[in-house]
N, C-alpha and C positions, 0 to 999 in steps of 0.2 A: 502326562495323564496318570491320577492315582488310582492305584488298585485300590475297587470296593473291599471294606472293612469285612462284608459278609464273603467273599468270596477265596476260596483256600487257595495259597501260593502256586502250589504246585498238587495233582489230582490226576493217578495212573489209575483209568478206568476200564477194568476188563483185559490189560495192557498182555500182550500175545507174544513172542516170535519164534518163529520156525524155520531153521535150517533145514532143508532137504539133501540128498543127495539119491544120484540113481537115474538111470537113464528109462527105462520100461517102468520100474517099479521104483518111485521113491520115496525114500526113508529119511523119518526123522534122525538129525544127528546133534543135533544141535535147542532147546528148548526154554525160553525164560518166561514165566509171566508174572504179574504185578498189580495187585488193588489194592493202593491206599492213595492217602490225602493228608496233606498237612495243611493247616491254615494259616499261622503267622510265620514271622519271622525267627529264625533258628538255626544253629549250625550240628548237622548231621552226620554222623561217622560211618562210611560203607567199608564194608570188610570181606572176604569171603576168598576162597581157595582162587586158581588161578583157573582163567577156564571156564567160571560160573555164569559170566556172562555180565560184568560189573561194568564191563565199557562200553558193551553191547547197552545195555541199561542207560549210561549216560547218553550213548547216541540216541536213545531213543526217547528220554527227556529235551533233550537240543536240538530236535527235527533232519538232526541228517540221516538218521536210520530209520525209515517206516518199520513202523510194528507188522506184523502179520495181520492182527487183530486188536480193535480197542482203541484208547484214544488216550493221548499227553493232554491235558488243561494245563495252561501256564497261565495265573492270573485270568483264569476264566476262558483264557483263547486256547481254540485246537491248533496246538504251535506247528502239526502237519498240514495245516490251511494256510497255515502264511505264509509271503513269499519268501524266497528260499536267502537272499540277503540279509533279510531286515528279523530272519528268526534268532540272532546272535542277541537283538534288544531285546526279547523274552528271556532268553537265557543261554547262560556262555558255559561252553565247555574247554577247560584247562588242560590240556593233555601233552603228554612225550611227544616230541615228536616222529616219533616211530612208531606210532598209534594211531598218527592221523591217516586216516583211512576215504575215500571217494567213492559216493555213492552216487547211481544212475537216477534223475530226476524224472520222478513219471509224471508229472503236470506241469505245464508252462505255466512260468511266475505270475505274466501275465492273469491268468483265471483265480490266484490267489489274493489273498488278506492282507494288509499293512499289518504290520506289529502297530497294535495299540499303547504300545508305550515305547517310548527313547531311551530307557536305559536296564541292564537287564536285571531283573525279581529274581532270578534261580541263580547262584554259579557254583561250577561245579568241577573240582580240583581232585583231577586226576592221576594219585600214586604222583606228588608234584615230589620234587628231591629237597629235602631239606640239611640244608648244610649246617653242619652243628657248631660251625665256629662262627667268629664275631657275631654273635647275638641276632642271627637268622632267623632263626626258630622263632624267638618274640617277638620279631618283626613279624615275620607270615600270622603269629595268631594272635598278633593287634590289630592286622588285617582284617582277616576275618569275624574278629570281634565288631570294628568297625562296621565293615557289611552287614553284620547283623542290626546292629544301632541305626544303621539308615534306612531298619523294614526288610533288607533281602532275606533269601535263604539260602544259606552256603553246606556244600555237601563236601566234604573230604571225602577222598578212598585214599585206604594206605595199605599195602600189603606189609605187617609187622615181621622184620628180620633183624630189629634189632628192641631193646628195651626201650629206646627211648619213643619208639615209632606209639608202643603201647601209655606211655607215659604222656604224648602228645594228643593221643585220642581218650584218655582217661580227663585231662585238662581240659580239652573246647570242646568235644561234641559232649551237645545237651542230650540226645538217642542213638539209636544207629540202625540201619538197615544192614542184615547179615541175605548174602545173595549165595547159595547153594544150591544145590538139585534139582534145579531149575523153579524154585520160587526164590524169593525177594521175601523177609520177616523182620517186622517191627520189633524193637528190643527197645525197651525203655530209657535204661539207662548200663554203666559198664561192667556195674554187676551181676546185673542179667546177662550181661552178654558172656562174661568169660564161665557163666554158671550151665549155659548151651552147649550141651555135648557134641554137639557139632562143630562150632567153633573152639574147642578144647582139643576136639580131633583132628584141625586144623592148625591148630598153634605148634602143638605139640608137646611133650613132657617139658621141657627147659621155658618155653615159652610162655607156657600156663601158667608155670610156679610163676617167673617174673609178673605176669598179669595180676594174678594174684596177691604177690605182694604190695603188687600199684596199690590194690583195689584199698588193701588193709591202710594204706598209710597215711 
């Protein structure tokens, strides 16, 4: 089934979560929330301290994490209505495996939605490891190029520790979403982004300059 031409790939509405803690009285410890939309296809760079909630974020694009509040659109569908097998063909989350995480299903599958489509519009590549010998790195972002050429939308996260991490998200991602203090912010393009004092504060003195030099080159 093709995704309508009118309808945006992916659409965090109102998008909520909240960690509690506390037995009598409890307290937020934990906070992300998230309104945007994107419409076609495009590959997007996520970034942001450790901690901010960027995996939290991908769970809760990929339906294994409910929101608190708010709703994931994946090609139009609330990808928290559908059942819980068949939400990998809306969209797939790429992760460590030491990030894979299990969450408690509060609705039988049963009472849920088929995925409206067989293969997945979103994927979403998390902090993946790129091995910088024999020609890895071009493989993975001919990859991605690819995914994008067939309509999807592909999201890297990288947490940049080395230049080249920054050299690889200067190269494919077309925007990027920076996730801090508990929002999620649209950044255009990568000179916006290293121009964010936030993400400056993040990199750090050595890491900026290198940013920075990407940016120039």
């Amino acid at each position: 089934m093709a995704t309508p031409a009118s309808v945006p790939l992916i659409s965090l509405q109102n998008l909520r979560k909240v960690y509690t803690r506390g037995v009598l009285v409890r307290r937020p410890t934990f906070k992300l929330e998230a309104d945007l939309s994107i419409d076609g296809p495009g590959i997007v760079g996520v970034v942001g301290p450790n901690g901010a909630g960027k995996t939290t974020l991908f769970e809760m694009m990929t339906g294994s994490n409910a929101p608190t509040s708010g709703r994931v659109l994946v090609a139009g569908s609330d990808i928290h209505r559908v059942k819980y097998a068949e939400r990998d063909r809306l969209a797939i989350h790429y992760h460590q495996s030491y990030q894979v995480r299990r969450f408690r299903k509060l609705v039988p599958s049963a009472f849920l939605a088929p995925s409206p489509v067989d293969r997945p519009v979103v994927h979403l590549f998390d902090e993946p490891q790129f091995n910088t010998q024999d020609g890895y790195i071009g493989f993975m972002l001919d990859f991605f190029r690819k995914l994008r050429a067939e309509g999807r939308l592909v999201f890297l996260c990288l947490h940049p520790t080395a230049s080249y991490h920054l050299e690889i998200l200067n190269e494919i991602a077309e925007r990027f979403l920076f996730v801090a203090g508990g929002t999620v912010t649209q950044v255009p393009d990568f000179k916006s982004l290293i121009a964010e004092e936030r993400m400056r504060a993040y990199l750090g003195p050595e890491m900026t300059r290198a940013a920075e030099d990407i940016s120039r080159a």
